[in-house]
C-alpha positions in Angstrom: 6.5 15.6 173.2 4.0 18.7 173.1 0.9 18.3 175.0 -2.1 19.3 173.0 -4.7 22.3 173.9 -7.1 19.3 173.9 -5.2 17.2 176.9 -4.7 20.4 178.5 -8.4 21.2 179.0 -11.0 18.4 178.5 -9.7 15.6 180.2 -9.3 17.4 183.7 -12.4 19.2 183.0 -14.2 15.7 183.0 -12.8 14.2 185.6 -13.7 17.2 187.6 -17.1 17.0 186.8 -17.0 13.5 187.2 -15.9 14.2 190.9 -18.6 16.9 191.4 -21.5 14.8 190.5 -20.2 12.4 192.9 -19.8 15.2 195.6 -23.4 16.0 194.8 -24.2 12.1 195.4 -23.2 12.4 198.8 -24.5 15.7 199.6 -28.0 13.9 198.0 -27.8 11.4 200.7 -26.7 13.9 203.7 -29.6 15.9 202.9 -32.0 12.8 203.3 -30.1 11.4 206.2 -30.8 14.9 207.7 -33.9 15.5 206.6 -32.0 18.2 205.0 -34.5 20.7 202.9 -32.5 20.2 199.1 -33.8 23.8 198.3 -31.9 25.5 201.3 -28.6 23.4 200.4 -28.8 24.5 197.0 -29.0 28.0 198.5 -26.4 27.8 200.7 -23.3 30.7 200.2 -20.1 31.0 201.7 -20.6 35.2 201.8 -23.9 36.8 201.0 -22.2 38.7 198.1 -21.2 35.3 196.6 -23.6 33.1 194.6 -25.2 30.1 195.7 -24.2 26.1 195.3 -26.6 26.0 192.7 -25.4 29.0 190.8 -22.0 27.5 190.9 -22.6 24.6 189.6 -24.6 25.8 186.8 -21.5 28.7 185.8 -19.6 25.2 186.0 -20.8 23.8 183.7 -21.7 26.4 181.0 -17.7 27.1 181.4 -16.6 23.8 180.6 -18.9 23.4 177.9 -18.1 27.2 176.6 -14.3 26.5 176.9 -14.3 23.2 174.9 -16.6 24.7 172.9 -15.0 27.9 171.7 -11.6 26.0 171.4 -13.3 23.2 168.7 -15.0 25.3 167.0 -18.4 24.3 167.9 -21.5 25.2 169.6 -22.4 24.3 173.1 -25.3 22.5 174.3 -27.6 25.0 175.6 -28.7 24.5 179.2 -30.9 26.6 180.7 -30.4 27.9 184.3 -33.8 26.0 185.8 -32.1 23.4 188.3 -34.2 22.9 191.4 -32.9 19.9 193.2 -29.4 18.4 193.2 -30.4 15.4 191.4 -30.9 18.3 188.2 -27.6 19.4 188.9 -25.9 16.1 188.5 -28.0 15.1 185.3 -26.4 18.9 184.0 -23.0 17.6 185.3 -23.5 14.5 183.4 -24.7 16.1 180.2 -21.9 18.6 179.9 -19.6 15.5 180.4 -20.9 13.9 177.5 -20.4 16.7 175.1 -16.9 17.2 176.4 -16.8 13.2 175.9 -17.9 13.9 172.2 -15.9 16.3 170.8 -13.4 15.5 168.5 -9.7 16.1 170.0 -9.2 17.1 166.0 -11.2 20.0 166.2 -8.7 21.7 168.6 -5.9 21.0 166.1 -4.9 25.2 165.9 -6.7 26.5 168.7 -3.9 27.4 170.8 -3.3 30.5 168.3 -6.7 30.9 166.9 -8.3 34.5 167.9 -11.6 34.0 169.8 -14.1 36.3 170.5 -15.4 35.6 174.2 -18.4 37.2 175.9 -17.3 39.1 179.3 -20.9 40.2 179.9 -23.0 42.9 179.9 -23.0 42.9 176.6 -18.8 42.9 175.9 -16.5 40.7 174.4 -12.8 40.7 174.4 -10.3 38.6 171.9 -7.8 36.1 172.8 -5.9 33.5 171.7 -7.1 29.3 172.2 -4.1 29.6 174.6 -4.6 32.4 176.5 -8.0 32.3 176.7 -7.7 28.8 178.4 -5.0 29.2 180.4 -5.6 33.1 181.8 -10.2 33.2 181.8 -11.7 29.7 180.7 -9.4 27.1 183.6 -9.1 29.4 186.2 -12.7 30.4 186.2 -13.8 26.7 185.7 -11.7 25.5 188.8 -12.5 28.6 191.0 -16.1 27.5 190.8 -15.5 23.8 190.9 -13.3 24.8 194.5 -16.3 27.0 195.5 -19.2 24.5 195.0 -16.9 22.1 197.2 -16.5 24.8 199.6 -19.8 25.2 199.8 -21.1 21.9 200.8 -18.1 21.4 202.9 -19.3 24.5 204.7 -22.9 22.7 205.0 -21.0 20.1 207.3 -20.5 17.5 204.1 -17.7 14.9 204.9 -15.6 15.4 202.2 -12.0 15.8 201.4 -9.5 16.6 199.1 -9.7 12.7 197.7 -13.4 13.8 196.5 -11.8 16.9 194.9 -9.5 15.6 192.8 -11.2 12.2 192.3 -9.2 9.9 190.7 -5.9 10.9 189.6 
């Protein structure tokens, strides 16, 4: 049996989420246990070259909801980058989950071979397949920032493990 381009991508992209907002939950409650200041969480880096939690979470979630989005043929939500406390970031968590959670697994019927245009930035676009697009930019870059926002927190003394992560498999 052939797994679809649609099993490949949303459903792990949800539960992903799912597990980040949760992650954010707990780093909610550690910052008011510590009388934590949100603001300097949600600034926090690993490197001073790298962007902060915030950031991360916010290039989560426009890639899941540009990845689903490009493969179904439709348009994303659009979510502007204006965040300022974690409880924003899980309410952006839980709104890209429910457009995931919406789209049609019909509209993916073809993708896997379809050429899409993608913005690279700056201004540039480069063309790909559905398939390679997923599988080469749009996954890895989703779970590299997904790792990083976990990193993060973990690096801010968050009790958290690999459980959290992967949530429930």
């Amino acid at each position: 049996m052939a797994i679809s381009i649609y099993q490949a991508a949303v459903p792990g992209m949800v539960r992903m989420l799912t597990s980040l907002q949760k992650i954010l939950g707990k780093a909610e409650a550690m910052a008011a246990a510590r009388k934590m200041d949100e603001a300097k969480l949600l600034a926090a880096r690993l490197f001073p070259d790298m962007l902060p939690l915030s950031a991360q979470i916010q290039i989560l979630s426009d890639n899941a909801k540009g990845l689903a989005a490009r493969l179904a043929s439709v348009e994303p939500p659009s979510m502007p980058d204006t965040e300022t406390t974690i409880a924003q970031l899980k309410d952006r968590l839980g709104k890209t989950i429910e457009f995931l959670k919406s789209l049609d697994a019909a509209k993916f019927e073809g993708a896997e071979s379809r050429v899409l245009t993608i913005p690279v930035g700056g201004g540039r676009t480069v063309q790909a397949t559905g398939l390679d697009y997923m599988n080469n930019g749009g996954l890895p870059n989703f779970y590299f920032h997904a790792a990083t926002a976990y990193d993060i927190l973990r690096h801010c003394g968050l009790e958290i493990g690999k459980g959290d992560y992967l949530g429930n498999v």
